[in-house]
C-alpha positions in Angstrom: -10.5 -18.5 42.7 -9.3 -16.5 39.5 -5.9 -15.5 39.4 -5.4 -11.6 38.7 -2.7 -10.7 36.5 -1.4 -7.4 36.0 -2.4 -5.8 32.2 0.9 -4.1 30.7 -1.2 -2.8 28.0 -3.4 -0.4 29.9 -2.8 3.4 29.8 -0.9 5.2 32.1 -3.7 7.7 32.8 -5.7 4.9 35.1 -5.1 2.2 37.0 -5.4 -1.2 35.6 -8.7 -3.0 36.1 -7.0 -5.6 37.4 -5.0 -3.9 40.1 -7.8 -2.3 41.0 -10.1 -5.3 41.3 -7.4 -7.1 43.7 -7.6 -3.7 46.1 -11.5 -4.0 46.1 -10.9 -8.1 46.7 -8.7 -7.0 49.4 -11.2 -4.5 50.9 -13.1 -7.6 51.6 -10.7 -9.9 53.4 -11.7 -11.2 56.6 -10.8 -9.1 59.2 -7.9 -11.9 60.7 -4.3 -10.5 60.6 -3.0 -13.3 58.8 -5.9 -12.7 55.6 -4.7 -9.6 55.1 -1.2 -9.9 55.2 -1.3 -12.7 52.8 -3.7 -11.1 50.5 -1.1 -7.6 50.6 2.2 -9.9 49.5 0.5 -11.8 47.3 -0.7 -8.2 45.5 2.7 -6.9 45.6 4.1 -9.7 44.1 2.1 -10.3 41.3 1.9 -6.7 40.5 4.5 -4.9 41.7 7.0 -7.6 41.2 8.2 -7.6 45.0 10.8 -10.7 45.8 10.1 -10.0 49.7 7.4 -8.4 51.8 7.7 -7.9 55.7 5.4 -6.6 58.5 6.5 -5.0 61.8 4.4 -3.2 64.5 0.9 -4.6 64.6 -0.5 -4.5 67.9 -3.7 -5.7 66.9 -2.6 -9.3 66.7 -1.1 -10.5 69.5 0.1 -14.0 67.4 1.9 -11.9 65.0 5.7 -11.5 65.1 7.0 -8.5 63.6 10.1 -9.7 62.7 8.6 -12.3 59.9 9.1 -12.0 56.3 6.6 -13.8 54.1 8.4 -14.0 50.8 7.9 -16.9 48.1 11.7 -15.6 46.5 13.6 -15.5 49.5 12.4 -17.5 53.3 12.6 -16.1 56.4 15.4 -18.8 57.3 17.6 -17.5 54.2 17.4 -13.8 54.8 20.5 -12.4 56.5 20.5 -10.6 59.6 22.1 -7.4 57.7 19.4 -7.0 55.0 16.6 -7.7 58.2 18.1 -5.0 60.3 17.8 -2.9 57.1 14.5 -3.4 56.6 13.3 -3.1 59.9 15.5 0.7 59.8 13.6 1.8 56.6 10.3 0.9 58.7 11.5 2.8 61.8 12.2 5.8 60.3 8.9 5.8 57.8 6.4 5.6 61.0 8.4 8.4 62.9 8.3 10.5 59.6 5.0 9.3 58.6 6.0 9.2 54.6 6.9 6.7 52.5 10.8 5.5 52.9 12.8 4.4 50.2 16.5 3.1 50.1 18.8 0.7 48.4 19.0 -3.1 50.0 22.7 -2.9 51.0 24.2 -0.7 48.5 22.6 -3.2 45.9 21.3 -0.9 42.8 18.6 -3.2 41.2 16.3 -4.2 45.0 15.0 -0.9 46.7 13.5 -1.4 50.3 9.9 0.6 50.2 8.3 1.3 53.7 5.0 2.4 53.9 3.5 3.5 56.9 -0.1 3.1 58.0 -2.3 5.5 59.9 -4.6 2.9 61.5 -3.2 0.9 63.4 -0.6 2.9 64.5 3.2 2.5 64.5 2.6 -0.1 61.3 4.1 -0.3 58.3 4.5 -2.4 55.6 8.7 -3.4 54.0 8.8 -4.3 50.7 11.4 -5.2 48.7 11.3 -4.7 44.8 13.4 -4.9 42.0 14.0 -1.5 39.6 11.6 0.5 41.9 11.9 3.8 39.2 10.8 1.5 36.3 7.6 0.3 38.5 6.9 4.2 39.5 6.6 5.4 35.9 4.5 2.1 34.6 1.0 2.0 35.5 0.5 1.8 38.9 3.1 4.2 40.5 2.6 6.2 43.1 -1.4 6.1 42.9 -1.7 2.8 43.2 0.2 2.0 46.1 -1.9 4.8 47.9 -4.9 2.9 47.1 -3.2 0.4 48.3 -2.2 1.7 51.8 -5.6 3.0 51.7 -7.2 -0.5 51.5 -5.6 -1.9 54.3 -6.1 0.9 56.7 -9.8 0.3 55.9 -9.4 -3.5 56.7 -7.7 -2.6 60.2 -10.2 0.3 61.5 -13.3 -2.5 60.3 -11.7 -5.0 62.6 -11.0 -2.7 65.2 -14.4 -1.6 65.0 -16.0 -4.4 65.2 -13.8 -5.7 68.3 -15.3 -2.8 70.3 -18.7 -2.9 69.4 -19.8 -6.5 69.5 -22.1 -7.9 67.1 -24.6 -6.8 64.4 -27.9 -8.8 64.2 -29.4 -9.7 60.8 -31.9 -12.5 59.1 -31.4 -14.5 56.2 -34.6 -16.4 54.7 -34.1 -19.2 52.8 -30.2 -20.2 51.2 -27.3 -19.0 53.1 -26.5 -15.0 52.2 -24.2 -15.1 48.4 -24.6 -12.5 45.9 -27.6 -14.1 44.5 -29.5 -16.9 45.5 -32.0 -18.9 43.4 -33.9 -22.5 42.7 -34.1 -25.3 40.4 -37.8 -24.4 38.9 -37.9 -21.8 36.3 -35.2 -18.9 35.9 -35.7 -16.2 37.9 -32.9 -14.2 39.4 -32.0 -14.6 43.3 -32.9 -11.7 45.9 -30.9 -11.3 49.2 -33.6 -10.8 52.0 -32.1 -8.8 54.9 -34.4 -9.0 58.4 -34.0 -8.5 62.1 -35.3 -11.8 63.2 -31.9 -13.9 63.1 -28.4 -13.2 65.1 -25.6 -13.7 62.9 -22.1 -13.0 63.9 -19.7 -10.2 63.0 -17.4 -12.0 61.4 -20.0 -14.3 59.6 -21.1 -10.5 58.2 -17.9 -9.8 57.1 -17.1 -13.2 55.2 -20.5 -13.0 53.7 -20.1 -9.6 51.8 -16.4 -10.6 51.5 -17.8 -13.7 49.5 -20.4 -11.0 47.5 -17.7 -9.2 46.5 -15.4 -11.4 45.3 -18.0 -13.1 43.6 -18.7 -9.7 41.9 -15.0 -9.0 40.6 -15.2 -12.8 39.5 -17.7 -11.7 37.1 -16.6 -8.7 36.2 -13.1 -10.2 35.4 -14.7 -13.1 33.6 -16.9 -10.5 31.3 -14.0 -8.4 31.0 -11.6 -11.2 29.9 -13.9 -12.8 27.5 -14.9 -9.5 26.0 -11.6 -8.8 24.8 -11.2 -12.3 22.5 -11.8 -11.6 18.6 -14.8 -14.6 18.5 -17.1 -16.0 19.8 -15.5 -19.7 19.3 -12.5 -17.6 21.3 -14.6 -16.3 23.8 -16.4 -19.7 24.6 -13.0 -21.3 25.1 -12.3 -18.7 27.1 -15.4 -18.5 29.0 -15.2 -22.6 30.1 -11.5 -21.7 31.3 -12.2 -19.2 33.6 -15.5 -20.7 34.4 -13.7 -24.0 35.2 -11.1 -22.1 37.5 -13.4 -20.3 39.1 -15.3 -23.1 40.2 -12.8 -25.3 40.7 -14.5 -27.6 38.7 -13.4 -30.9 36.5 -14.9 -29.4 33.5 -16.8 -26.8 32.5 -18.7 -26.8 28.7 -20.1 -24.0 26.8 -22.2 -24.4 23.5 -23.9 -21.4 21.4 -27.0 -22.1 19.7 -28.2 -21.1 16.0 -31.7 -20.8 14.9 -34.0 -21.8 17.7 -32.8 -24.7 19.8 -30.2 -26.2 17.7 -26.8 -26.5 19.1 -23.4 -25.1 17.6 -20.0 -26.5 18.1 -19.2 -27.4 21.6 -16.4 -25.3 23.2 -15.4 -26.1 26.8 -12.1 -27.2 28.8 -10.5 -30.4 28.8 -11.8 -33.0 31.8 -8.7 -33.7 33.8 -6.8 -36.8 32.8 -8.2 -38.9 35.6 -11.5 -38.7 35.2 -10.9 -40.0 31.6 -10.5 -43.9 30.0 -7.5 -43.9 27.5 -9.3 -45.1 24.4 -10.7 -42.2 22.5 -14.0 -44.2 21.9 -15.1 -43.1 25.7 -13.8 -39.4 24.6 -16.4 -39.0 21.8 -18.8 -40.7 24.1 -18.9 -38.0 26.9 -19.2 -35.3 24.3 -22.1 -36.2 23.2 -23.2 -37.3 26.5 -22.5 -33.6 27.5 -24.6 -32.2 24.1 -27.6 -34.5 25.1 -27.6 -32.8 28.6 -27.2 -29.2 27.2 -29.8 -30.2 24.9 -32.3 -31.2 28.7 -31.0 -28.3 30.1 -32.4 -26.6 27.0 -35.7 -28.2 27.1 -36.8 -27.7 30.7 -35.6 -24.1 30.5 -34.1 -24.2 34.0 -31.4 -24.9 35.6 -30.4 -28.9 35.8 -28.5 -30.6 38.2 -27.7 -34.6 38.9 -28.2 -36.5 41.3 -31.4 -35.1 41.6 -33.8 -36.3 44.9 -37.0 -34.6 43.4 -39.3 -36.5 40.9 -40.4 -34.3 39.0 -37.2 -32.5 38.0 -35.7 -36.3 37.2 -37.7 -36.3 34.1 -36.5 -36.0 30.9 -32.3 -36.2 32.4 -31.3 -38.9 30.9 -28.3 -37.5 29.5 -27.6 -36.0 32.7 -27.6 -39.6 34.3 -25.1 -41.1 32.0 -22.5 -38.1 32.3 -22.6 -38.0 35.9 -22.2 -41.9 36.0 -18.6 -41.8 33.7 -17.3 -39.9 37.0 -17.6 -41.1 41.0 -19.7 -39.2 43.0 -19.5 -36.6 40.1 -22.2 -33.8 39.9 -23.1 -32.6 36.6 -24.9 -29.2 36.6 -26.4 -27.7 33.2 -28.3 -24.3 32.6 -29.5 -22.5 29.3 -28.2 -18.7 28.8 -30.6 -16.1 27.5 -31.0 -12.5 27.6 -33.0 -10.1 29.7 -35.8 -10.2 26.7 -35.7 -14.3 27.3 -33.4 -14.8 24.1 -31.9 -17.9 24.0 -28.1 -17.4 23.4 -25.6 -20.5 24.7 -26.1 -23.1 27.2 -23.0 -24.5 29.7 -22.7 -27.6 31.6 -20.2 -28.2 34.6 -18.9 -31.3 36.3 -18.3 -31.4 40.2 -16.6 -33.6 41.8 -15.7 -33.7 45.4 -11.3 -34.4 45.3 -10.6 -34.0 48.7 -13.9 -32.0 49.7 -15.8 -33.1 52.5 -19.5 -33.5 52.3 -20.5 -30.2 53.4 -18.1 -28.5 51.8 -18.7 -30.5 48.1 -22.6 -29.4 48.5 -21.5 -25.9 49.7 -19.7 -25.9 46.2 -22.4 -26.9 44.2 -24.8 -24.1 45.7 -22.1 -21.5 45.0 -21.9 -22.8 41.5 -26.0 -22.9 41.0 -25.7 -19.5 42.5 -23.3 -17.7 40.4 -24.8 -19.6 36.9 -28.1 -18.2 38.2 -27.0 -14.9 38.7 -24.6 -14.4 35.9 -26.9 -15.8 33.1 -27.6 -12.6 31.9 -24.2 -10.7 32.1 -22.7 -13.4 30.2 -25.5 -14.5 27.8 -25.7 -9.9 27.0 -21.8 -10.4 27.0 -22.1 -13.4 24.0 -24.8 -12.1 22.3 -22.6 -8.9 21.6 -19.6 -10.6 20.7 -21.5 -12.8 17.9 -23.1 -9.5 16.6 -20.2 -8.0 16.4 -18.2 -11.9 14.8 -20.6 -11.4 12.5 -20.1 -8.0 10.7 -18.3 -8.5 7.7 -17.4 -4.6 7.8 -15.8 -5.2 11.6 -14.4 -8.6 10.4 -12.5 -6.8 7.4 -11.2 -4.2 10.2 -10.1 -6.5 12.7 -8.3 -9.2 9.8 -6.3 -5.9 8.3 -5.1 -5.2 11.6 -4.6 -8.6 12.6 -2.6 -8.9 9.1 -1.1 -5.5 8.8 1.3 -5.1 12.0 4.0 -3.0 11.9 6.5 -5.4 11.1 4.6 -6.3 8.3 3.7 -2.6 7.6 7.8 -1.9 7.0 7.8 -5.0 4.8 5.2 -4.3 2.8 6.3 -0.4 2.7 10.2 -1.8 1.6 8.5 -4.1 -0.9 7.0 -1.2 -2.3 9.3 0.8 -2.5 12.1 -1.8 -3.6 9.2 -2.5 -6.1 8.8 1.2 -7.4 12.6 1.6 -7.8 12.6 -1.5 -10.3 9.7 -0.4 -12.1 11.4 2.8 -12.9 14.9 1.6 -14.4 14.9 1.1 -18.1 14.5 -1.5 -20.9 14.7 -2.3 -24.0 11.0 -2.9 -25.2 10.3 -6.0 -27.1 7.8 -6.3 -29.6 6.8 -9.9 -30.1 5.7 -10.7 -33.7 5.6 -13.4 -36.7 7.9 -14.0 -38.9 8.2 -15.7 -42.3 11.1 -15.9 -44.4 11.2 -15.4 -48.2 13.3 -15.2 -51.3 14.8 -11.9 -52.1 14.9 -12.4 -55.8 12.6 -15.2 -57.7 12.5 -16.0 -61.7 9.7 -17.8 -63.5 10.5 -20.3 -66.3 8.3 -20.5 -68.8 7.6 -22.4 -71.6 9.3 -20.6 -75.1 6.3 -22.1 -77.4 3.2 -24.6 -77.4 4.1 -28.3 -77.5 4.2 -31.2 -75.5 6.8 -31.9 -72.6 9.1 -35.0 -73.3 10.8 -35.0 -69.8 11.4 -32.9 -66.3 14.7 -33.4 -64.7 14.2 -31.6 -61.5 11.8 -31.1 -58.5 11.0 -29.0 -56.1 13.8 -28.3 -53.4 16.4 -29.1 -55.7 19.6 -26.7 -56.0 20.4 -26.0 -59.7 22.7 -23.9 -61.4 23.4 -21.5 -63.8 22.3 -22.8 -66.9 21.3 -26.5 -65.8 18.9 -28.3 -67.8 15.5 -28.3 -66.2 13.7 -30.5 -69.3 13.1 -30.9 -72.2 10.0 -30.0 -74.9 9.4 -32.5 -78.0 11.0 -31.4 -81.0 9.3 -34.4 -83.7 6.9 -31.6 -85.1 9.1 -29.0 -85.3 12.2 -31.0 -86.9 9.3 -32.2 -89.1 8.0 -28.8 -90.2 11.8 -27.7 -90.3 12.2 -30.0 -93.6 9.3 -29.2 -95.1 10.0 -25.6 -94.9 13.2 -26.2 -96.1 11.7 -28.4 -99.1 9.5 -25.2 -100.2 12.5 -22.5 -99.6 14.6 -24.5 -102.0 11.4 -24.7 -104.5 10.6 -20.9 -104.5 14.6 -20.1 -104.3 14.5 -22.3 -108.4 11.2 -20.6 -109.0 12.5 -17.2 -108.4 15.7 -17.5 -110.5 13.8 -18.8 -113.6 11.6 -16.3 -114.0 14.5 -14.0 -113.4 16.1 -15.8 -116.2 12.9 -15.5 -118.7 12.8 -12.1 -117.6 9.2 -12.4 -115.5 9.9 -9.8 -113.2 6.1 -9.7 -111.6 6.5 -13.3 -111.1 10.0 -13.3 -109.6 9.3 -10.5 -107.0 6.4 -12.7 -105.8 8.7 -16.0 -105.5 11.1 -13.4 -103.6 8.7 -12.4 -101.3 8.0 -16.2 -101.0 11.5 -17.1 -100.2 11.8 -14.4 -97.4 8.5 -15.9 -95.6 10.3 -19.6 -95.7 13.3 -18.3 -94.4 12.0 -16.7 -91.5 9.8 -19.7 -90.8 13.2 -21.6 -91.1 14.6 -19.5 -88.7 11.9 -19.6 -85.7 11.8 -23.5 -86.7 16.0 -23.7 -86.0 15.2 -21.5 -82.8 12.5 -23.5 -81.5 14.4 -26.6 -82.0 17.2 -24.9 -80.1 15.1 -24.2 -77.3 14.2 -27.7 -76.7 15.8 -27.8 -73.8 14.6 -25.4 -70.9 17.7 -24.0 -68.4 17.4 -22.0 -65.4 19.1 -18.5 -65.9 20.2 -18.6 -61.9 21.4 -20.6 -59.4 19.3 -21.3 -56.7 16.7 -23.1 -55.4 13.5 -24.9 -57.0 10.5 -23.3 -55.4 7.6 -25.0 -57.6 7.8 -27.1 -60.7 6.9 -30.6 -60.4 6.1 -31.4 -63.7 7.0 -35.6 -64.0 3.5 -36.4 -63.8 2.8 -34.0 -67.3 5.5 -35.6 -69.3 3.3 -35.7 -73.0 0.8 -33.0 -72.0 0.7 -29.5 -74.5 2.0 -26.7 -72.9 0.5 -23.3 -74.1 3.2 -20.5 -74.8 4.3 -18.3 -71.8 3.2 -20.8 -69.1 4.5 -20.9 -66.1 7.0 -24.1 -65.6 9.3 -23.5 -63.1 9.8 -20.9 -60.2 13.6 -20.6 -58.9 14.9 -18.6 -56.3 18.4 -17.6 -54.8 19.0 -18.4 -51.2 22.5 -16.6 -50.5 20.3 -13.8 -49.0 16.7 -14.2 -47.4 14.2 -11.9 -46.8 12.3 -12.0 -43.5 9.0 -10.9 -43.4 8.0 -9.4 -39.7 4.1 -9.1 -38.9 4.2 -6.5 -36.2 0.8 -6.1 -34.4 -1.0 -3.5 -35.0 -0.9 -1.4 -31.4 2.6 -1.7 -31.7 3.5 -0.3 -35.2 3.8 3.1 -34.1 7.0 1.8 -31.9 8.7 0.2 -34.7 11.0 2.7 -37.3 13.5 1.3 -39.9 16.9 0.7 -38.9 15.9 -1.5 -35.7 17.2 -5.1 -34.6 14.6 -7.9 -35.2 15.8 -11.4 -33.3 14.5 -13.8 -34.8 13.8 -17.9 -33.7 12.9 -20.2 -36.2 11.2 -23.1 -35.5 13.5 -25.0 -37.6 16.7 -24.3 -35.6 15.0 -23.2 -32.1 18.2 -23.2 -30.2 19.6 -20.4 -32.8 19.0 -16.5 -32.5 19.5 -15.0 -36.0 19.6 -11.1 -35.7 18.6 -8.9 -38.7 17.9 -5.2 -39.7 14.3 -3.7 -40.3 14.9 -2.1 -43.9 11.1 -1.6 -45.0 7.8 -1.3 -43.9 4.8 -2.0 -45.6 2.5 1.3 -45.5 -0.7 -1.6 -45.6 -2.0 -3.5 -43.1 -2.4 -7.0 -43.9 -4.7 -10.2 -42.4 -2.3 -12.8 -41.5 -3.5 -15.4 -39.0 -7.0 -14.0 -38.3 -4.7 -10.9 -36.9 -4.0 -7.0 -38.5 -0.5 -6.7 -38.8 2.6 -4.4 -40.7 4.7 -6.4 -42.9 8.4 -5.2 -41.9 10.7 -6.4 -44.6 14.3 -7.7 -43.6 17.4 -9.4 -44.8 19.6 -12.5 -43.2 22.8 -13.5 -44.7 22.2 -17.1 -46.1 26.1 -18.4 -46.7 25.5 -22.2 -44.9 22.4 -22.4 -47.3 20.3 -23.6 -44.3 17.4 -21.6 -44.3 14.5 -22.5 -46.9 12.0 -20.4 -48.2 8.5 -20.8 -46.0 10.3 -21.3 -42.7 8.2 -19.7 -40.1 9.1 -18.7 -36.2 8.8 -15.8 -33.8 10.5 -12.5 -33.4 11.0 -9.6 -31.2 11.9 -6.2 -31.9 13.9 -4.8 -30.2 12.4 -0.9 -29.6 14.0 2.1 -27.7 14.1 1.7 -23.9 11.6 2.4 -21.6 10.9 2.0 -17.9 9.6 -1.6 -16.4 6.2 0.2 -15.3 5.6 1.4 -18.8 6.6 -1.9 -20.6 4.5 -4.2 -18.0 1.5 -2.0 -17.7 0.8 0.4 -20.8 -1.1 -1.8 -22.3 -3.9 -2.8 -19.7 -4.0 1.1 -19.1 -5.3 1.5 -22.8 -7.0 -1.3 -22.5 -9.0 -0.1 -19.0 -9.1 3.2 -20.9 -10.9 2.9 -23.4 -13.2 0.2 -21.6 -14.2 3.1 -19.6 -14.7 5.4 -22.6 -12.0 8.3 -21.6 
């Protein structure tokens, strides 16, 4: 029997389905007193949250007193004679009035005593106490629903007042006993009820039997309805062996969907109760796929399967059957495929019976319900499954139900605060960055070069090595010009005599030609005293020797003008920035380059921008601008060549802009705008 739960979530405009369900159940109680009195609490209770509910003035039943109280909160023994007397008031005064009476329990706010008389039978009226009675009349059963309510019951009392004054109805049944369907083991067909005038059945036997029909009806119809509202269809297969298994009252209940043809999915179904199971999980797996192999039978014969089985013919091929039913005493397994109207195989279930306190009769009587209702709900439930795996399977309905699944409104507020806290940030300002490559050079350099042609006798220095003002860097050989210096002086001495005898003998042709000669020696005398000063090569600044390693061309002729050694200062350095090319047009002179060499990575030098080249230049397979600037050098630290990174430091702008400009461009002017 499936318990009926109020749903909170339905709309005040209508009853719930389920309130209105347990009315139509209780439309269909037998027509005994005691039925219907137990059927009405237990309504009010679950749905109207009553703590007591009492009956007074039914003349009908002659075995009912009118001063009980049937209550599960509060028993008749601890209910006070002062909270009795005012419930039996409120009752009094709603059957003389004929409306509904409501009043406080004892001046107690929160429990409100609600009469309600009835109409048929007369002077009745049912006491109810619940708790915040203005709450319950503006939720969703109010007023209406307890008139539906009242209504039900008067039906119930003028159907058994009918029927004890007009005797009995005669009808026939062929076949089963009358259910809401009826049907066989052979091939699936759905169950007819066959109504005739041949047998005498008994009123109340007429009343129990379309009691039974309907409650089997609203079983369905709450089993549809619940497993219609689960997301998918592994949900709604759990779902559907719950309330399968509680409806039956069986020891478990299995349900299996099946994917291409025959083939089996994932088995889905309720836990076996601990008794009927070993402890080692070896006999767990085994009774899985015992259960499998006899959806897979029930699959084959295309029927309806049940063991034990007496008939021959329907023992073939139930193997699996055999086995499951022999893990359990005096268990009955019972399997059946379930297809569609059009004979479209959609899931298969398999239940175990077993009897628990049942008598005979009444284990078989279970069974033939259970046959029964499979039989007759195959359809609903296979239409039911089919729709719920259409709809699993839509990616566009799957997207929809994960966002809302995802996106509650908690969630909704936290995203929407994110944002917003996100949008503020992106908005404040900073300093943009420009990240570039930087190289650091001499400010000033100066070439030494060699004053004449002649061989190198010696190099005194390297490169890297700090020299002075006027330090000796090497020396030239000075053999052939010390040996052309006296020979020159030889021949000035010579044409000096020459030119004052023919002075003296009065030759002045030949004395202005041995003048002329004297002047050529003497200026030959003088670059031969200069070269042999310059013998020695000095730097003209203090600094730092870039190139010049000359030890290895000690003895080799050097031609005049070549390049010996390259020296350069290091009390300033120049730093030379290669700023990308989409980024020049942020950079101006005057701006603050921070600069990390990878010499000294845990120092930030700082410097000024104080030119930029007009010409790109390739540095690194990459375009760049070539910003020129200058770091102090006092410690004498930094070295020409010394590479690292920078960053410019450009005007401020907001996060958004510094984070995203650039894969804007980029999307830009992918998309050709």
């Amino acid at each position: 029997m499936l318990n009926l739960q109020g749903d909170p979530t339905t709309s005040d405009s209508e009853l719930p389905y389920h309130w209105a369900a347990a009315v139509m159940r209780l439309s269909c109680c037998p027509p005994g007193p005691s039925t219907l009195q137990e059927e009405t609490s237990r309504i009010l209770r679950a749905f109207c949250g009553a703590v007591i509910v009492n009956w007074y003035h039914l003349p009908w039943s002659a075995e009912h007193d009118s001063t009980s109280v049937e209550s599960l909160c509060c028993p008749t023994t601890g209910l006070p004679d002062k909270y009795r007397e005012a419930m039996k008031q409120a009752a009094i005064c709603a059957v003389r009035t004929g409306y509904r009476k409501t009043l406080p329990l004892a001046n107690n706010s929160n429990l409100t005593i609600v009469a309600m008389p009835l109409k048929s039978p007369e002077s009745s009226c049912i006491v109810a106490v619940l708790e915040d009675y203005n709450k319950f009349l503006n939720g969703n059963i109010g007023e209406q629903g307890l008139k539906q309510l009242v209504d039900a019951v008067e039906g119930c009392s003028r159907e058994a007042l009918k029927i004890q004054s007009h005797g009995a109805l005669k009808i026939q049944s062929h076949g089963a006993p009358n259910s809401l369907v009826t049907g066989a083991s052979g091939n699936r067909t759905q169950g007819k009820k066959h109504l005739s005038s041949d047998v005498t059945a008994a009123p109340s036997e007429t009343l129990e039997q379309a009691a039974d029909e309907a409650h089997q009806l609203a079983a369905l119809i709450e089993i549809l309805s619940r497993v219609q509202g689960e997301a998918n269809t592994e949900d709604a297969c759990e779902r559907l062996a719950e309330l399968l298994r509680e409806h039956f009252q069986a020891a478990g209940v299995f349900v299996s969907l099946t994917k291409r043809g025959t083939r089996l999915a994932e088995l889905k179904g309720s836990s076996l109760k601990d008794a009927t199971l070993s402890s080692d999980n070896l006999r767990r797996v085994t009774v899985s796929e015992l259960v499998a192999g006899a959806l897979q039978e029930a699959i084959s014969k295309d029927s309806i399967s049940q063991w034990p089985n007496e008939d021959p013919v329907a023992r073939v091929a139930m193997r699996s059957h055999q086995e499951l039913a022999d893990q359990y005493e005096q268990g009955i397994v019972i399997s059946s495929p379930i297809s569609t109207l059009d004979g479209t195989l959609v899931a298969a279930i398999a239940v175990i019976l077993l009897p628990e306190g049942r008598t005979r009769d009444q284990h078989l009587q279970q069974v033939h319900a259970t046959r029964c209702f499979i039989n007759a709900a195959s359809q609903p439930i296979a239409s039911c499954l089919e729709i719920i795996q259409r709809l699993a399977d839509s990616r566009i309905l799957n997207t929809i139900r994960w966002c809302r699944k995802q996106f509650t409104v908690r969630r909704v507020r936290t995203i929407i605060s994110a944002v917003a806290t996100t949008s503020l940030l992106l908005l404040i300002p900073f300093p943009y960055r420009i990240d570039a490559h930087c190289e650091l050079q001499p400010v000033e350099r100066r070439y030494v070069a060699s004053p004449f042609a002649g061989s190198l006798e010696e190099c005194y220095v390297e490169p890297g090595d700090l020299v002075d003002v006027d330090q000796l860097l090497a020396r030239m050989d000075g053999r052939e010009v010390r040996w052309e210096l006296a020979g020159v002086n030889a021949d000035l001495h010579k044409a000096t005599k020459e030119r004052n005898t023919h002075l003296n003998t009065h030759q002045f042709g030949s004395a202005e030609i041995a003048r002329h000669e004297v002047e050529r020696l003497q200026n030959r005398t003088e670059l031969l005293e200069t070269r042999n000063a310059e013998l020695e090569i000095r730097t003209p600044i203090a600094g730092i020797v870039v190139s010049g390693d000359h030890h290895e061309k000690e003895g080799v002729a050097l031609e005049v003008g070549q390049s010996l050694f390259e020296i350069a200062p290091l009390e300033v350095m120049n730093i030379e920035v290669g700023v990308p090319e989409d980024d020049i047009r942020h950079v101006r002179q005057g701006m603050v380059v921070q600069l990390q060499l990878n010499a000294f990575p845990e120092t930030i030098f700082e410097a000024e921008i104080l030119r930029i080249h007009p010409r790109a230049e390739l540095r690194d397979q990459e375009n760049v601008f070539v910003c020129d600037a200058e770091l102090e050098n006092t410690s004498l630290i930094l070295r020409p060549g010394m590479r690292g990174t920078g960053k410019v430091i450009a005007d401020r702008r907001s996060l958004g802009w510094i984070l995203f400009h650039k894969p804007v461009a980029y999307f830009t002017a992918w998309m050709g705008w």
